[in-house]
Every structure is written in C-alpha cells, then in structure tokens.
Steps between C-alpha positions, in 0.01 A plus 500: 500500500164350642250672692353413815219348302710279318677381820218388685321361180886268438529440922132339457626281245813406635334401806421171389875438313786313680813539520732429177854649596655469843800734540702302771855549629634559184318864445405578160679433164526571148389105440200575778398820306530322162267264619243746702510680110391194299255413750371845526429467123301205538301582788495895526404449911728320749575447820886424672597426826784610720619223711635538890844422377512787265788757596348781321179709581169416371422855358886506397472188257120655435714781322766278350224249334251797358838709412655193297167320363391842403169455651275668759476444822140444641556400876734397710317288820678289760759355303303475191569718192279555228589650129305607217635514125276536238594226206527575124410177381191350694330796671282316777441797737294779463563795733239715586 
C-alpha cells in the first residue's frame, strides 16, 4: 500500500508519461492484463487511457486493471489511469 507521499512523488512522474494502453469498447481482458503485466515489469510507472467508446466505468476498469496486474493504483484523472508495480528485475524507481 503507498502513502500519500508516495502518490504524489509517482503522480509527479507520471505527469510527463503518455498513454500506452487504451481500454476501448472491448473493456478489459485477460490478453489486455497480460500485457499491462509485462509492461509493468519493464517500466514500473504507466499511464492508460479510457476511450469515449468504452462501456465500462473509468474507476470500474481502474479496479479491474490494478486487481488483475496486481499493481497499485496511483490516480485515476479524466480518463487517464495510472499504476504503480514495483519490478523484480530492473528496479528504476525509488520511492521515498
């Protein structure tokens, strides 16, 4: 679980990030979350996007991606979600 801290310190670097993942009309997936995992490895900090078309609620498919890729959920802002996993291999992020 992250602090307050920690959030702000992960929104400030997120701010300049775009978009990877757009979850469209589809929703999300176990192929989606697959994907969100591996690139969560790589990266540790990243940003998706829910489109207009997307049937589901933003802070619904919030839940679904942090629930499935394991991973925390930092902030959820217009229709832009960002997570947070720590990775085992290349640490690149240190928390305060």
């Amino acid at each position: 679980m992250l602090t307050g801290k920690q959030k702000r310190f992960l929104r400030s670097k997120a701010h300049h990030l775009n978009p990877i993942f757009q979850v469209g009309k589809g929703g999300v997936n176990e192929n989606m979350i697959g994907q969100i995992c591996e690139a969560l490895e790589a990266r540790e900090l990243m940003k998706i996007s829910v489109l207009q078309n997307c049937e589901e609620d933003r802070d619904e498919v919030a839940a679904k991606l942090s629930k499935g890729a394991r991973a925390e959920l930092v902030q959820v802002i217009g229709n832009t979600i960002v997570l947070y996993k720590e990775s085992r291999e290349n640490k690149q992020i240190q928390l305060p």
